[in-house]
C-alpha positions in Angstrom: -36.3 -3.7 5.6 -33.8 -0.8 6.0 -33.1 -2.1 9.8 -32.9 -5.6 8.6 -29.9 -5.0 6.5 -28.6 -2.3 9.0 -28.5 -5.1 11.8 -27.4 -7.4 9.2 -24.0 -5.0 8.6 -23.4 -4.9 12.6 -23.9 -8.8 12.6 -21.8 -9.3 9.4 -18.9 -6.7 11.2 -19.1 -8.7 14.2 -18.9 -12.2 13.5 -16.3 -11.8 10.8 -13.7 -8.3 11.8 -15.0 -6.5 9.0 -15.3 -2.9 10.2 -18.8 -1.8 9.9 -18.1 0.9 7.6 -16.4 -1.3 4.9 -19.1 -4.0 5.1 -21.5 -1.3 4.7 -19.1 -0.2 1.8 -19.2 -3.6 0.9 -23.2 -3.0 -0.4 -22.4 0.3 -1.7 -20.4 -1.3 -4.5 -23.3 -3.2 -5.6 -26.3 -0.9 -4.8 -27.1 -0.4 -8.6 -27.8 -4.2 -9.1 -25.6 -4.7 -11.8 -22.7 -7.7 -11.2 -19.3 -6.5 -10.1 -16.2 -8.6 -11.2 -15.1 -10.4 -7.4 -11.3 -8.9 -7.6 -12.6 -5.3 -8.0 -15.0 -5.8 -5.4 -11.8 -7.5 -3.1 -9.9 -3.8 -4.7 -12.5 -1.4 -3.8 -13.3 -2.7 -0.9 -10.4 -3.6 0.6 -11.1 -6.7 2.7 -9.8 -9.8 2.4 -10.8 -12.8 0.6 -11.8 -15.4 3.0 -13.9 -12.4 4.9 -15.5 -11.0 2.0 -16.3 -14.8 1.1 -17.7 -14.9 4.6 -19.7 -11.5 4.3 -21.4 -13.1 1.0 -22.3 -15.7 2.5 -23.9 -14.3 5.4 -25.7 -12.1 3.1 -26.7 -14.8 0.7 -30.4 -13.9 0.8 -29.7 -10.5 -0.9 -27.0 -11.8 -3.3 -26.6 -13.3 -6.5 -23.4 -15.1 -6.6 -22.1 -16.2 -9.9 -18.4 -17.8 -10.6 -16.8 -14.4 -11.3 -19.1 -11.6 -10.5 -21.1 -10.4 -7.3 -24.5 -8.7 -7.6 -27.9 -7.4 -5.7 -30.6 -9.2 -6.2 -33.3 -7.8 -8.1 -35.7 -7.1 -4.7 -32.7 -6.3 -3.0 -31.5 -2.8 -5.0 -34.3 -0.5 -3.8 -33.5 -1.3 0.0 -29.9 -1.3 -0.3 -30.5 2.1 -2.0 -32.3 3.4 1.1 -28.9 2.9 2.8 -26.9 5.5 1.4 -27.8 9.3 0.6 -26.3 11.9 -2.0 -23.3 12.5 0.6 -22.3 9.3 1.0 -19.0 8.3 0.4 -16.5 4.8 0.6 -13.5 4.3 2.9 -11.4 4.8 -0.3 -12.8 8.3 -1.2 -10.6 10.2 2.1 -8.0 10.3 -0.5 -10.0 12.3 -3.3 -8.0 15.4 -1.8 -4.9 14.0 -3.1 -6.2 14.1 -6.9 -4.3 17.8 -7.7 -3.7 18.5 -11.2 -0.2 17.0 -10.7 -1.8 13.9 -9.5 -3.2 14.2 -13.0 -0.1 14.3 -14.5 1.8 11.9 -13.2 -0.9 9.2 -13.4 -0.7 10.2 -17.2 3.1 9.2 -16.9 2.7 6.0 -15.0 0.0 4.9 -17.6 2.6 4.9 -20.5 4.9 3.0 -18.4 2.8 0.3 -16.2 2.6 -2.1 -18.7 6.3 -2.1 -18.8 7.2 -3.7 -15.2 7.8 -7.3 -15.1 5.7 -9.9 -13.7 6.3 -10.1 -10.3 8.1 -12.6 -8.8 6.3 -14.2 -5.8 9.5 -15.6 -4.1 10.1 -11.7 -3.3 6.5 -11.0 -2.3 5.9 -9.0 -5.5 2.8 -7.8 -5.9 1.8 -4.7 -8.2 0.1 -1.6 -7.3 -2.3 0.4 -9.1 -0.5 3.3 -11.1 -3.6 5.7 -9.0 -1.8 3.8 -5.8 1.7 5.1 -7.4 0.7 8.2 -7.9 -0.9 9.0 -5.0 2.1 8.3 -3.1 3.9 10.9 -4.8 1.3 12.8 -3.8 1.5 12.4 -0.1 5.0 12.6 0.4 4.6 15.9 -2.0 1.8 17.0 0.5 3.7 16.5 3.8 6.9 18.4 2.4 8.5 15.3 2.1 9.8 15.7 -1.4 11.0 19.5 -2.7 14.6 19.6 -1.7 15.0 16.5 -0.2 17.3 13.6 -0.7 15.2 10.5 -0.7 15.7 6.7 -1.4 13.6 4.0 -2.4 14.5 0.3 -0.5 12.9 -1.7 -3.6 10.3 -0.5 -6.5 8.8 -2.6 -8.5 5.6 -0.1 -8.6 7.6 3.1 -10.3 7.3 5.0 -7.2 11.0 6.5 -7.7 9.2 7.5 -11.2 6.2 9.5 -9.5 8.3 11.2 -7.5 10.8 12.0 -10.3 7.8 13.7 -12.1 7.2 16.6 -9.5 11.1 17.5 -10.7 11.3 18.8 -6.8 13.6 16.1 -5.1 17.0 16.6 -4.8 18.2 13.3 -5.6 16.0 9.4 -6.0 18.3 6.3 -5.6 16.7 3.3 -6.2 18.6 -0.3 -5.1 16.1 -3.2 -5.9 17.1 -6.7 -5.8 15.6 -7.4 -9.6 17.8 -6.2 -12.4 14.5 -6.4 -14.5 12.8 -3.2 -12.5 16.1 -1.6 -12.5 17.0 -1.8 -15.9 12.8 -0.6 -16.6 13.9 2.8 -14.4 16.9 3.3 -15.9 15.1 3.6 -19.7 12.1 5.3 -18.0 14.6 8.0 -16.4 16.4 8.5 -19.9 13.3 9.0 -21.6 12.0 11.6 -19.6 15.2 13.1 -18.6 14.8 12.1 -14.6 17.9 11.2 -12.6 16.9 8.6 -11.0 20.1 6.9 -9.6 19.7 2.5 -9.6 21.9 -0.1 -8.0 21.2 -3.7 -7.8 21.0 -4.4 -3.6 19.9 -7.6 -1.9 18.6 -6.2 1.4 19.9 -9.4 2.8 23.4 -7.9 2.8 24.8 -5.1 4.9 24.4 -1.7 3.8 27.0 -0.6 1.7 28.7 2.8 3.1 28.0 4.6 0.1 24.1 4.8 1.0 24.7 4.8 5.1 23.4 8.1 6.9 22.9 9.5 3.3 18.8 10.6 2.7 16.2 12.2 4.6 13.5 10.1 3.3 13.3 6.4 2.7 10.0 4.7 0.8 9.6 0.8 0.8 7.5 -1.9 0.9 8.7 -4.8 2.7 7.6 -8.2 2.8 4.8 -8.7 4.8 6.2 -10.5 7.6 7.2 -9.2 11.0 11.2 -10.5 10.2 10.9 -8.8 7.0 9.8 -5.1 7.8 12.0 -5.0 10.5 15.1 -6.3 8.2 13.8 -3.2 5.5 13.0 -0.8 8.1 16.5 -1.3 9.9 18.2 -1.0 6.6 16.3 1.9 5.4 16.8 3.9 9.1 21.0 3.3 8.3 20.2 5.3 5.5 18.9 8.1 7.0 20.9 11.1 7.8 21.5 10.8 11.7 22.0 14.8 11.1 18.4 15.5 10.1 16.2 15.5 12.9 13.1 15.0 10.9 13.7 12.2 8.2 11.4 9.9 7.4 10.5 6.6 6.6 7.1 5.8 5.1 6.6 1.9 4.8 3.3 -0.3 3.8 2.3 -2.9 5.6 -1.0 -5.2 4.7 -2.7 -7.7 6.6 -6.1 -9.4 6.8 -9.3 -7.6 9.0 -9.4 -11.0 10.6 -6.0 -11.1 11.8 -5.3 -7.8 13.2 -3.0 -9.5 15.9 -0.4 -9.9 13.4 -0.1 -5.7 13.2 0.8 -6.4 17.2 4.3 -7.9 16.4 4.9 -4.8 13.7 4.0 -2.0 16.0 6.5 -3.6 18.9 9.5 -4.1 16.1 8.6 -0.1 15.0 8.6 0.6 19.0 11.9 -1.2 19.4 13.8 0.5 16.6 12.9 3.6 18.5 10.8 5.7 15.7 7.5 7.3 16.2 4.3 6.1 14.3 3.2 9.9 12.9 0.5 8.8 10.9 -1.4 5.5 9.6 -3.3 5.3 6.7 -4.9 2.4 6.6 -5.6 0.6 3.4 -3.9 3.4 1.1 -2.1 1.1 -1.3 -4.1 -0.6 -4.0 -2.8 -4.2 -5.7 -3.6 -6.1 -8.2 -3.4 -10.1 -7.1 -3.4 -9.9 -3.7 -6.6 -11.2 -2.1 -5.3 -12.7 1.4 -5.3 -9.0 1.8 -8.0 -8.0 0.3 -5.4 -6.0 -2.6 -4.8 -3.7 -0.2 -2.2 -2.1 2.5 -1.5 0.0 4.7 1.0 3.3 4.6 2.8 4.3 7.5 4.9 7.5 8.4 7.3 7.3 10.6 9.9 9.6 12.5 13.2 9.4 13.9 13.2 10.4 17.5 16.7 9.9 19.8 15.9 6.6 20.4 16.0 5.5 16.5 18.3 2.5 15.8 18.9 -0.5 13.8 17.5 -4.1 15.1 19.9 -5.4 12.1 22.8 -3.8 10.6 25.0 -7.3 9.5 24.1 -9.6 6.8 21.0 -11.5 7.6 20.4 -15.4 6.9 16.9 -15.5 8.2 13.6 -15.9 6.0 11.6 -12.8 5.6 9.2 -13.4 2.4 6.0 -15.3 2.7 6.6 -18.0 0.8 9.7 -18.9 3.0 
């Protein structure tokens, strides 16, 4: 039975784009029989809706499928068992090095406050991360040196990450500029509470840059729309903000997308190869959301570096659509 259910995961991977190891992940999540709620099965695993729908239903004989819930059944457990041994671990558990007692800590501090950010709005492609996502961006950017001394800037935050950072009491300076006065005015009482300085300005990205934040910050964190117009209109603005002095700012960015269409990450690589920066790292599926199945809750985080050839594709107002529901 074991080979059944291993060729079963290469035939599921193939016919649907699921990389093995998350359809494989996929049964892992279910292994102890009991029924796991369908939009923290999408969260955990990371795949997409319509493919995970696809991957139940080509593994129908081994599944119970109720409504809301996804679970083994009964005769299935003991072979899906056989799958894994003691050492086995998810996709999701590379980032267990990132859990440091300050991970700790500012998780604690993003739990009093996640309540407190507003719905999102979806005509600004909104969609709310896990305070563990939050947190563990904080933690990366801490890891890579990217936050002790340095000036940095946040293009949009409606998941508290200027908050996270703020914790580690390291950066030099946080600016925020959002387009919603609702997660501004959120920071701005977070920050007095705990005595951050976290500066906020209202800033449609749809507008120039005004001079005040041009060639100002050596590290710029956002997450754009998911649309090719739209990360390049956030990643041109956020490079204009970078000191041109500082040969190794940064911009980290998110991008998410669906295992099935992995062309559309084509168009995004060329626009990041056109505005001249260097792809340093990708970590694919980092980001955790709540409410965002068509990506299976999930996206990517990229690091990126200036090089010479680092430019702008837009630097004047913009009149074009970049939000999904354009």
């Amino acid at each position: 039975m074991e080979n059944t259910i291993k060729e079963k995961i290469l035939e599921v991977s193939r016919k649907t784009g699921i990389p093995t190891k998350k359809t494989k992940d996929f049964l892992y999540f279910l292994r102890d029989g009991n029924p796991v709620e369908n939009n923290e099965l999408l969260q955990k695993s990371g795949v997409s809706k319509n493919a995970l729908n696809q991957a139940k239903e080509m593994l129908s004989d081994m599944l119970m499928i109720p409504s809301k819930n996804t679970q083994l059944k009964v005769d299935a457990v003991e072979e899906v068992l056989s799958l894994f041994d003691s050492e086995y671990q998810p996709e999701g558990a590379l980032w267990s090095f990132l859990k440091t007692k300050e991970f700790n800590s500012t998780l604690k501090l993003l739990n009093k406050y996640i309540d407190k950010r507003p719905e999102p709005v979806r005509g600004y492609d909104q969609f709310l991360a896990t305070a563990e996502t939050t947190a563990r961006r904080s933690q990366i950017l801490n890891w890579f040196e990217d936050v002790a001394g340095k000036r940095i800037l946040l293009l949009g935050d409606d998941d508290f990450t200027s908050v996270a950072i703020a914790n580690t009491k390291k950066a030099s300076a946080i600016t925020v500029l959002d387009i919603d006065d609702r997660i501004l005015e959120n920071i701005n009482v977070i920050s007095k509470k705990e005595k951050f300085k976290i500066e906020t300005a209202r800033y449609d990205v749809k507008k120039s840059l005004p001079e005040k934040y041009q060639g100002k910050y050596d590290v710029v964190f956002t997450d754009p729309p998911y649309t090719t117009e739209g990360m390049k209109l956030f990643i041109s603005r956020a490079i204009e903000c970078l000191d041109p002095q500082n040969q190794a700012a940064r911009i980290y960015f998110c991008y998410g997308n669906s295992d099935r269409a992995k062309e559309r990450f084509v168009s995004v690589h060329g626009a990041i190869t056109s505005m001249g920066l260097m792809v340093r790292w990708v970590f694919d599926k980092f980001n955790r959301y709540n409410k965002a199945e068509s990506i299976g809750n999930t996206s990517s985080l990229y690091v990126c570096d200036v090089t010479q050839l680092t430019k702008p594709l837009i630097k004047q107002n913009y009149a074009g659509k970049i939000y999904t529901a354009d």
